[in-house]
PDB file with SEQRES, HELIX, SHEET and CRYST1 records, atoms N, CA, C and O in Angstrom:
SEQRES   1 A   66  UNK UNK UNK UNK UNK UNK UNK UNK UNK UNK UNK UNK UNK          
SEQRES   2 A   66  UNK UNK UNK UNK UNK UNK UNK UNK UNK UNK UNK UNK UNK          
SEQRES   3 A   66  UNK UNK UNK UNK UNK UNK UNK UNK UNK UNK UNK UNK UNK          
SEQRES   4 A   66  UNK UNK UNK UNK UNK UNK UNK UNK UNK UNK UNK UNK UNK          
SEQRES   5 A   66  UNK UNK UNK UNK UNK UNK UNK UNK UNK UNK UNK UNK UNK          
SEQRES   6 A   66  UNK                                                          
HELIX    1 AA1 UNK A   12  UNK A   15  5                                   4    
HELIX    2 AA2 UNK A   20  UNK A   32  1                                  13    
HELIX    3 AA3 UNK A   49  UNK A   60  1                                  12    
CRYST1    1.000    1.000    1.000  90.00  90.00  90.00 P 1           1          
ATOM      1  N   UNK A   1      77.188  74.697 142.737  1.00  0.00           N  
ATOM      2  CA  UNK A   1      78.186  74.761 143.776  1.00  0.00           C  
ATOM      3  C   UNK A   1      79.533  75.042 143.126  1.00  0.00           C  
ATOM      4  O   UNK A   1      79.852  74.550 142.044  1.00  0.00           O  
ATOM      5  N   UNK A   2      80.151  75.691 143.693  1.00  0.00           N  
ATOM      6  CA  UNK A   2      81.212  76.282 143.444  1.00  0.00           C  
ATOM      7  C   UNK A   2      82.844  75.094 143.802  1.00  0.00           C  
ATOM      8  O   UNK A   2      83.206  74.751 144.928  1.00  0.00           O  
ATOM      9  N   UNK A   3      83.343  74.813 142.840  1.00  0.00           N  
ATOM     10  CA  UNK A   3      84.243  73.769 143.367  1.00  0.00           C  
ATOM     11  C   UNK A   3      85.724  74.768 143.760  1.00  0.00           C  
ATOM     12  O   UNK A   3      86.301  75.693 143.188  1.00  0.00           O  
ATOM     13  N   UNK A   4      85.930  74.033 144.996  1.00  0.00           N  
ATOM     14  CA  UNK A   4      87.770  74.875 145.458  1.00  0.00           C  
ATOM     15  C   UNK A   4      88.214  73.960 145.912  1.00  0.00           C  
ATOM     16  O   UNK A   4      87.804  72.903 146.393  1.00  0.00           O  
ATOM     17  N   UNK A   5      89.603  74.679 145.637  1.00  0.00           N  
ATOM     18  CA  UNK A   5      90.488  73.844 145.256  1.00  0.00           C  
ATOM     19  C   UNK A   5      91.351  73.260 146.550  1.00  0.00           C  
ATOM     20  O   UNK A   5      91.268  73.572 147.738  1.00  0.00           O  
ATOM     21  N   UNK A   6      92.141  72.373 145.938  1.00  0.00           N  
ATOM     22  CA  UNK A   6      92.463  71.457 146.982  1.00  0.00           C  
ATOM     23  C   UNK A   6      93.612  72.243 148.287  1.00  0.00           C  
ATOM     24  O   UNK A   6      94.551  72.913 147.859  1.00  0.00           O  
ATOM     25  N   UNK A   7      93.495  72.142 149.274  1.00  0.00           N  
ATOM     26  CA  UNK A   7      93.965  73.067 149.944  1.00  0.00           C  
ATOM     27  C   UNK A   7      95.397  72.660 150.775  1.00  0.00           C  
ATOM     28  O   UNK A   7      95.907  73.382 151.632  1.00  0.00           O  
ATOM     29  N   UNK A   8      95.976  71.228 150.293  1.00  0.00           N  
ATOM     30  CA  UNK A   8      97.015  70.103 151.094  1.00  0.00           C  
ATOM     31  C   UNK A   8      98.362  70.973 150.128  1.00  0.00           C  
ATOM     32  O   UNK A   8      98.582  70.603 148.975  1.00  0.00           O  
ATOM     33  N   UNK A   9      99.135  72.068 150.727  1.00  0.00           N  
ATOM     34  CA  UNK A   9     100.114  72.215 150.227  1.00  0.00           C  
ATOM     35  C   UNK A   9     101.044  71.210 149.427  1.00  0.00           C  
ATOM     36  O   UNK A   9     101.823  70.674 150.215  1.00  0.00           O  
ATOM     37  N   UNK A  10     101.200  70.830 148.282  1.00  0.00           N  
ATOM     38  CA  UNK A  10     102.369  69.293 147.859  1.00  0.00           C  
ATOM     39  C   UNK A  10     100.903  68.063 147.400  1.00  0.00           C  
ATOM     40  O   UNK A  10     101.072  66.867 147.165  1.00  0.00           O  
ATOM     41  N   UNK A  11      99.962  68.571 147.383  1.00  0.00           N  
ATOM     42  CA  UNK A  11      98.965  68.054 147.103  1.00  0.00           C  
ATOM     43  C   UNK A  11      97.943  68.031 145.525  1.00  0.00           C  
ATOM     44  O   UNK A  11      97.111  67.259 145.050  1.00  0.00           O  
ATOM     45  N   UNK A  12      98.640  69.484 145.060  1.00  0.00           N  
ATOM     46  CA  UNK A  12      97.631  70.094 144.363  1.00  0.00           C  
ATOM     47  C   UNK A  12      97.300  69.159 143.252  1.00  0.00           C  
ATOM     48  O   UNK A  12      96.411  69.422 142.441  1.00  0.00           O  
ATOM     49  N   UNK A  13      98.163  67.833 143.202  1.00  0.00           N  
ATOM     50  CA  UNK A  13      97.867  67.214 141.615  1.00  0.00           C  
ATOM     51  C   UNK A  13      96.304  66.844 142.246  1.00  0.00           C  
ATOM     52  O   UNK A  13      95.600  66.659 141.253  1.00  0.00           O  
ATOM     53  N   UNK A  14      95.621  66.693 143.272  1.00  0.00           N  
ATOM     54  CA  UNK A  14      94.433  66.168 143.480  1.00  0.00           C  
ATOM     55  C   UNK A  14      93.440  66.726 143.158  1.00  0.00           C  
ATOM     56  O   UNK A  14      92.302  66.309 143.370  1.00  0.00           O  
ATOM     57  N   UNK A  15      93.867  68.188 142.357  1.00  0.00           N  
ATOM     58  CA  UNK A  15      92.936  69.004 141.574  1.00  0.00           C  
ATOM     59  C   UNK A  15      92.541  68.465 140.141  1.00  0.00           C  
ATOM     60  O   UNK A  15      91.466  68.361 139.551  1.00  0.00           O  
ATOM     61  N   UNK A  16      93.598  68.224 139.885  1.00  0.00           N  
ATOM     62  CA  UNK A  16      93.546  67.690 138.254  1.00  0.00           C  
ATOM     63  C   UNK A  16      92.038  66.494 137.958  1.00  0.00           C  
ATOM     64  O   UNK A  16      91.545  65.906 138.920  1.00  0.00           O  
ATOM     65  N   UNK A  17      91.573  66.332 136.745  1.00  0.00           N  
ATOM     66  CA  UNK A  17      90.360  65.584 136.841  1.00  0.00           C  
ATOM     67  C   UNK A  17      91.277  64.323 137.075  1.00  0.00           C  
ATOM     68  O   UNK A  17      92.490  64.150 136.951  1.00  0.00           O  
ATOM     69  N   UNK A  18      90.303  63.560 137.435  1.00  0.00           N  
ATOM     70  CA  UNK A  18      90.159  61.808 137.742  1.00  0.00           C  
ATOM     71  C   UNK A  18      90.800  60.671 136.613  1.00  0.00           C  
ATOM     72  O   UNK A  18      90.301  60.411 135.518  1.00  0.00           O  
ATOM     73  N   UNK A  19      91.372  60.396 136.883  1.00  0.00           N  
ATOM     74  CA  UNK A  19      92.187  59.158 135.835  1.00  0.00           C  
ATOM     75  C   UNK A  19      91.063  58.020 135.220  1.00  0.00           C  
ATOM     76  O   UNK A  19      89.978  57.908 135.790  1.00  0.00           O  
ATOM     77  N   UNK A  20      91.310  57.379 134.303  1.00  0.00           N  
ATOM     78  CA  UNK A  20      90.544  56.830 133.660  1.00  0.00           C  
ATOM     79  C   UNK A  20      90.530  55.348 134.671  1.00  0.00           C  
ATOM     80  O   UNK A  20      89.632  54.516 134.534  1.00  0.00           O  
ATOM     81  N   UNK A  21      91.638  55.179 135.664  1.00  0.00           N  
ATOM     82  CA  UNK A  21      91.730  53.835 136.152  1.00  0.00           C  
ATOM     83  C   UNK A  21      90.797  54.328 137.294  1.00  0.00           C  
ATOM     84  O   UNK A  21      90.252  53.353 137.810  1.00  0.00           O  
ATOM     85  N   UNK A  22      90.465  55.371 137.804  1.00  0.00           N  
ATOM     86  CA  UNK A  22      89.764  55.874 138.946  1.00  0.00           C  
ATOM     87  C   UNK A  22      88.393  55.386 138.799  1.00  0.00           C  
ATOM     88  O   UNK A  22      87.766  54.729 139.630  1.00  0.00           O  
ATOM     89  N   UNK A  23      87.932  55.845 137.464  1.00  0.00           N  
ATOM     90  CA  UNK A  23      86.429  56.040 136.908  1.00  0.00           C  
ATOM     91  C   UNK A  23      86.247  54.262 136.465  1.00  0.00           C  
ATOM     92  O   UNK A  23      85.126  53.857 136.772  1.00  0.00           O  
ATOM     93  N   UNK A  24      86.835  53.558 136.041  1.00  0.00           N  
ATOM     94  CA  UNK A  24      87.002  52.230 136.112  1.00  0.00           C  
ATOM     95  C   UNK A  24      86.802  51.126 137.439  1.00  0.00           C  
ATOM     96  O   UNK A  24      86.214  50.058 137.267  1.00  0.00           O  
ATOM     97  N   UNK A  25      87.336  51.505 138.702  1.00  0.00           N  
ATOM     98  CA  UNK A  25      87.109  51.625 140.206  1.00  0.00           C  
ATOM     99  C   UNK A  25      85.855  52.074 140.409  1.00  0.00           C  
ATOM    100  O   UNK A  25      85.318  51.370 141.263  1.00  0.00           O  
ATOM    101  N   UNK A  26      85.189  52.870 140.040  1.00  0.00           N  
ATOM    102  CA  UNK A  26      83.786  53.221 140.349  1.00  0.00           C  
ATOM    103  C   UNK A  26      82.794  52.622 139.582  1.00  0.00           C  
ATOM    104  O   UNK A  26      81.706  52.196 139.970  1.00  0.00           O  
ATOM    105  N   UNK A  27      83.417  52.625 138.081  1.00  0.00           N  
ATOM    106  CA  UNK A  27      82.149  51.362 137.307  1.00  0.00           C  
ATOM    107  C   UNK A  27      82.087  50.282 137.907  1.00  0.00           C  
ATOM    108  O   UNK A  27      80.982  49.833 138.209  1.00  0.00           O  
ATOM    109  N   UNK A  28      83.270  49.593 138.229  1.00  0.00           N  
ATOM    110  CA  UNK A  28      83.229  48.030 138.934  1.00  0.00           C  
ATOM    111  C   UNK A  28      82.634  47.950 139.929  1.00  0.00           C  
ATOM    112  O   UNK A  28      81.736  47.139 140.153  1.00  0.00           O  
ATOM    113  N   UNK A  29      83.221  49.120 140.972  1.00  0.00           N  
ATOM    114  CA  UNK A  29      82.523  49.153 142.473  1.00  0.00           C  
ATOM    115  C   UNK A  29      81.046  49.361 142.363  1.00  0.00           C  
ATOM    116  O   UNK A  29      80.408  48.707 143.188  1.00  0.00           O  
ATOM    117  N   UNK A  30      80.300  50.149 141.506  1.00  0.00           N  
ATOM    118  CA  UNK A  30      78.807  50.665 141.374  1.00  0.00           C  
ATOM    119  C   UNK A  30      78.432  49.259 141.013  1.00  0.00           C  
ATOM    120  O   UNK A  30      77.663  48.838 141.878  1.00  0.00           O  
ATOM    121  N   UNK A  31      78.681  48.299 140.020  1.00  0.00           N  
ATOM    122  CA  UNK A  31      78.275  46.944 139.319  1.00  0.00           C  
ATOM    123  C   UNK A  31      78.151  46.027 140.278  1.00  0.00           C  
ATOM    124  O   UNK A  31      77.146  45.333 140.433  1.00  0.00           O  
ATOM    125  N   UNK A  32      79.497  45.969 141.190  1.00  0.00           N  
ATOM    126  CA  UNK A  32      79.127  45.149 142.533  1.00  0.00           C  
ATOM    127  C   UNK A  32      77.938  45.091 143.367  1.00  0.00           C  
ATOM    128  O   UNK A  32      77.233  44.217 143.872  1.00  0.00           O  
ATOM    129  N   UNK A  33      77.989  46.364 143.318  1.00  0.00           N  
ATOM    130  CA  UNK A  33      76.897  47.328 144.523  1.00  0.00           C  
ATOM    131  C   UNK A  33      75.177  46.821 143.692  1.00  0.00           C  
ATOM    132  O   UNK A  33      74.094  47.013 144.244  1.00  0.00           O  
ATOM    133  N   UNK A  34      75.346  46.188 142.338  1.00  0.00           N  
ATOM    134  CA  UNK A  34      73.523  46.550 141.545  1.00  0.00           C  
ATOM    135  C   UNK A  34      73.255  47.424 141.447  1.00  0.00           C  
ATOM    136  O   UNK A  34      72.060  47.612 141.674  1.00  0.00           O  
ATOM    137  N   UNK A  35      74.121  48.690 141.032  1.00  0.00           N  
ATOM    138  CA  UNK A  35      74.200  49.401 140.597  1.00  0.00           C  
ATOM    139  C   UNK A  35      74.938  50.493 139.373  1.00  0.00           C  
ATOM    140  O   UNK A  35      75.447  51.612 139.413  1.00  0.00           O  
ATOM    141  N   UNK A  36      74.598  49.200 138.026  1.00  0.00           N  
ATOM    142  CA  UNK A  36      75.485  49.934 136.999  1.00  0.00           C  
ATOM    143  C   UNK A  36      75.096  50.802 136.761  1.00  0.00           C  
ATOM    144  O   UNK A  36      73.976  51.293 136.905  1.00  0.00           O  
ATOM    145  N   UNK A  37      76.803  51.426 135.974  1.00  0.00           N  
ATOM    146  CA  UNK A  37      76.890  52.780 136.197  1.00  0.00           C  
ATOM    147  C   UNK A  37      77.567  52.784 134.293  1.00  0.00           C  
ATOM    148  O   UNK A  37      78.248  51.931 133.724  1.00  0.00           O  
ATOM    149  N   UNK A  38      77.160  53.753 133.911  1.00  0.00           N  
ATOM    150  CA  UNK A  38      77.682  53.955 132.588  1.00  0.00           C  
ATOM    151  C   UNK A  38      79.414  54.466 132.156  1.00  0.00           C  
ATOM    152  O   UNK A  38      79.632  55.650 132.412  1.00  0.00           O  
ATOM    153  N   UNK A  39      80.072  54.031 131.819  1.00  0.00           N  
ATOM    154  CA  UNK A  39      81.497  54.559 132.087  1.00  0.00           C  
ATOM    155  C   UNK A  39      81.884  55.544 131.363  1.00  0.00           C  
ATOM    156  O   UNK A  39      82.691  56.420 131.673  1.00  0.00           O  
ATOM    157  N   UNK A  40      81.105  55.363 130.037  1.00  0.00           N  
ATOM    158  CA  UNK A  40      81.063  56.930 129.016  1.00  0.00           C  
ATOM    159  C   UNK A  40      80.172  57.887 129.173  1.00  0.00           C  
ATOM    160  O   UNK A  40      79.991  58.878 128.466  1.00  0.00           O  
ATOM    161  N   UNK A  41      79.526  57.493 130.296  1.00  0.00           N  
ATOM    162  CA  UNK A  41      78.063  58.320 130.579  1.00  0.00           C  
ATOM    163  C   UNK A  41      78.429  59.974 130.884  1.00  0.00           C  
ATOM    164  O   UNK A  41      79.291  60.370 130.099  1.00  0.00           O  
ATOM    165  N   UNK A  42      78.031  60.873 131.711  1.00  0.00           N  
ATOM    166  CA  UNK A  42      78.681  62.044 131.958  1.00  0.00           C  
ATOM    167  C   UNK A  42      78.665  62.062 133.394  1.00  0.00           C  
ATOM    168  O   UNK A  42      77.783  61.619 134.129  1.00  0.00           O  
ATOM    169  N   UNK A  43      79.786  62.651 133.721  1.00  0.00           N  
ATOM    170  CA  UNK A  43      80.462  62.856 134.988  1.00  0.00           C  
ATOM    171  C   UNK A  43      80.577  64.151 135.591  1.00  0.00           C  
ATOM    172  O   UNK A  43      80.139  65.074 134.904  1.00  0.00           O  
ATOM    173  N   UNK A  44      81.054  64.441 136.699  1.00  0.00           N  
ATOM    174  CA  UNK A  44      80.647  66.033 136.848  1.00  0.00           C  
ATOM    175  C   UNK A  44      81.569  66.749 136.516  1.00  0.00           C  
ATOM    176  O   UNK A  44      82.673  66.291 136.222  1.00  0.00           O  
ATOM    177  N   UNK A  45      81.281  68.006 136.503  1.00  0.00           N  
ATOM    178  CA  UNK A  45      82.480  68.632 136.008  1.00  0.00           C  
ATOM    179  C   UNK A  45      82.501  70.084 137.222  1.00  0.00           C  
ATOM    180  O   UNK A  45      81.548  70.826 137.462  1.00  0.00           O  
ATOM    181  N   UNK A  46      83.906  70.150 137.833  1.00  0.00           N  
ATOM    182  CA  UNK A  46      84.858  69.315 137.437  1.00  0.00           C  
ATOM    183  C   UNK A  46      85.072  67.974 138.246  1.00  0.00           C  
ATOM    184  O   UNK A  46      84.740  68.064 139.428  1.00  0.00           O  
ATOM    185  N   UNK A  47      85.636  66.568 137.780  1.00  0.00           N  
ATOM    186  CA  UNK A  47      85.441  65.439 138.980  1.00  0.00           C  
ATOM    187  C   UNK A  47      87.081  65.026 139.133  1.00  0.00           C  
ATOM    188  O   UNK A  47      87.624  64.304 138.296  1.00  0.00           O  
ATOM    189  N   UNK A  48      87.709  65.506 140.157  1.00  0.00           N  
ATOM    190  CA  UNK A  48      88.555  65.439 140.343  1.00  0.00           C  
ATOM    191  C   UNK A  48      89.224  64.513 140.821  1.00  0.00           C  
ATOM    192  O   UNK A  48      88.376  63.722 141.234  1.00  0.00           O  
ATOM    193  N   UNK A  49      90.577  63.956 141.106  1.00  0.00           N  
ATOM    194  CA  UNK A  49      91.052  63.078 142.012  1.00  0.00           C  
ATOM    195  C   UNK A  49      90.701  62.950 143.004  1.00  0.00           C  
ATOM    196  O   UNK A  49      90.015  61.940 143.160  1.00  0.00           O  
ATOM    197  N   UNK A  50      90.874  63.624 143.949  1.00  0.00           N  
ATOM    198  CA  UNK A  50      90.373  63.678 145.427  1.00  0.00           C  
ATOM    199  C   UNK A  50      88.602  63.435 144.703  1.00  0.00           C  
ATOM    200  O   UNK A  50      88.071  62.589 145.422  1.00  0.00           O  
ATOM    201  N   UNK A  51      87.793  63.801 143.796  1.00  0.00           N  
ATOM    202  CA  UNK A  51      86.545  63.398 143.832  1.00  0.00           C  
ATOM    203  C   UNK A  51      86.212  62.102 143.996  1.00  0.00           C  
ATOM    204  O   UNK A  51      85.457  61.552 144.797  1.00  0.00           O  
ATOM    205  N   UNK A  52      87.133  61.549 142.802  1.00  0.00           N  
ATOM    206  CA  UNK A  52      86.954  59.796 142.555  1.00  0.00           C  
ATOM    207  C   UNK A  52      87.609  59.327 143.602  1.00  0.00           C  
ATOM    208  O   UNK A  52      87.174  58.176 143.649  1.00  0.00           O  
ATOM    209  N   UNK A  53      88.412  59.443 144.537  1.00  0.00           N  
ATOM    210  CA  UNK A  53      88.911  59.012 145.861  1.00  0.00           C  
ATOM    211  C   UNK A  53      88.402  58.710 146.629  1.00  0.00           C  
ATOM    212  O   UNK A  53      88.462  57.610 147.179  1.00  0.00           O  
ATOM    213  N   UNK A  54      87.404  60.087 147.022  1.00  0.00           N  
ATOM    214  CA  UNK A  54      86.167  59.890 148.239  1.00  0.00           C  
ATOM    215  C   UNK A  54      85.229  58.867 147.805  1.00  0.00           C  
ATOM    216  O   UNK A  54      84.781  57.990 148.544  1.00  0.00           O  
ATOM    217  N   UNK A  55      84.900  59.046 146.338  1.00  0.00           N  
ATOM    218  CA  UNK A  55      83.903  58.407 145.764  1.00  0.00           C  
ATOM    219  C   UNK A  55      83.915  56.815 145.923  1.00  0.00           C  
ATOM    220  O   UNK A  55      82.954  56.104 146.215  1.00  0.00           O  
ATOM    221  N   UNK A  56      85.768  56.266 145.557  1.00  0.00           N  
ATOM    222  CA  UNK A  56      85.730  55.136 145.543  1.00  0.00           C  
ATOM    223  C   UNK A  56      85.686  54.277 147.188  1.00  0.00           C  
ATOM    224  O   UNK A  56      85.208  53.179 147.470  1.00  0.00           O  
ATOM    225  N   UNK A  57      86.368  55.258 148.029  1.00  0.00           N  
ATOM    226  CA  UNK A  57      86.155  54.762 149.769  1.00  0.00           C  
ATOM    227  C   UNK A  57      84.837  54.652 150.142  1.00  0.00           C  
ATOM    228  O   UNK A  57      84.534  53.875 151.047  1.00  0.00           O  
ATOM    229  N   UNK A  58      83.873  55.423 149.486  1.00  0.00           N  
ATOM    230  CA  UNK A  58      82.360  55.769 150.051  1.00  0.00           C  
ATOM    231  C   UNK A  58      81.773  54.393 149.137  1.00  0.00           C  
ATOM    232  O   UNK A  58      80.947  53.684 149.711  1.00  0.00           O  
ATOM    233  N   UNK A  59      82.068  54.131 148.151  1.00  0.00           N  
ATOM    234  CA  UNK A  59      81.672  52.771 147.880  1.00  0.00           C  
ATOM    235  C   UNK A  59      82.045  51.397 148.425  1.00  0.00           C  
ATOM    236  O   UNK A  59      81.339  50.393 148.325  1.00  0.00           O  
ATOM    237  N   UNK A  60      83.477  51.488 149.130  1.00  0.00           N  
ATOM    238  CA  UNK A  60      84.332  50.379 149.749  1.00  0.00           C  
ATOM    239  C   UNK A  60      83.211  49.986 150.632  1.00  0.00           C  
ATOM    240  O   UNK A  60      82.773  48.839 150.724  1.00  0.00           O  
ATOM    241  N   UNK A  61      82.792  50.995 151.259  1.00  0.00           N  
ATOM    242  CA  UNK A  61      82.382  50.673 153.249  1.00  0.00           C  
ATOM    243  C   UNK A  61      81.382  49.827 152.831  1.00  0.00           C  
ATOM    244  O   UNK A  61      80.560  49.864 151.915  1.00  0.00           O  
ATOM    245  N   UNK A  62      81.668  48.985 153.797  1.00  0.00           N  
ATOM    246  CA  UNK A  62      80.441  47.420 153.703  1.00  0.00           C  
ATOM    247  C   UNK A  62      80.802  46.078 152.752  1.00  0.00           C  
ATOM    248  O   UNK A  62      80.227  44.997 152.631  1.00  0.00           O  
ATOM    249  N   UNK A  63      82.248  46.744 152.011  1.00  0.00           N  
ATOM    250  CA  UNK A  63      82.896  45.251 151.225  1.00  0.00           C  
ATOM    251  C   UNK A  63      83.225  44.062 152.532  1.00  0.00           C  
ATOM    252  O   UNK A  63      83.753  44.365 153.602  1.00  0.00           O  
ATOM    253  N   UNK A  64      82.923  43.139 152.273  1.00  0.00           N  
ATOM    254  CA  UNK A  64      83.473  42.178 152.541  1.00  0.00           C  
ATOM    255  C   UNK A  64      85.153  42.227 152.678  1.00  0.00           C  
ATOM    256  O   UNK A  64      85.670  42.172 151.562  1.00  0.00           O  
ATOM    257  N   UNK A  65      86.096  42.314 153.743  1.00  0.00           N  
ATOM    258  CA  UNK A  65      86.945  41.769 153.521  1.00  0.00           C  
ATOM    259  C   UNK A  65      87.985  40.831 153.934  1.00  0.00           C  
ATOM    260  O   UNK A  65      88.413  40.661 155.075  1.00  0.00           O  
ATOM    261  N   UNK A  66      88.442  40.069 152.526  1.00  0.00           N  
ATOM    262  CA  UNK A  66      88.823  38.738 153.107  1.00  0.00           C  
ATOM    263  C   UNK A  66      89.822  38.653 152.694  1.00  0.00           C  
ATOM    264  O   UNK A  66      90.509  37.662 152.939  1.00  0.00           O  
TER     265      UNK A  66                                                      
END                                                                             
């Protein structure tokens, strides 16, 4: 699949890959879930901000919150 690019005029840093605090948010969130996840493991390429974004909301749904 062909990745394109982010299309939010004033947006475009959401192209850039994923921050290391992003991918950190998804190890924790996957570990919660019983589902570890390797943090040096390989990731997609390219995995962008907006990737790890969706990624980390699509893990939220069903937290508990209190």
């Amino acid at each position: 699949m062909e990745h394109e690019g982010f299309t939010v005029k004033g947006f475009e840093f959401m192209d850039e890959p994923a921050t290391d605090d992003q991918k950190d948010i998804i190890v924790e969130l996957c570990k919660n879930r019983g589902t570890p996840t390797n943090r040096d493991g390989k990731w997609p390429n390219p995995f962008t901000r907006w990737d790890a974004s969706q990624m980390i909301a699509a893990l939220k749904v069903g937290e508990d919150e209190t």
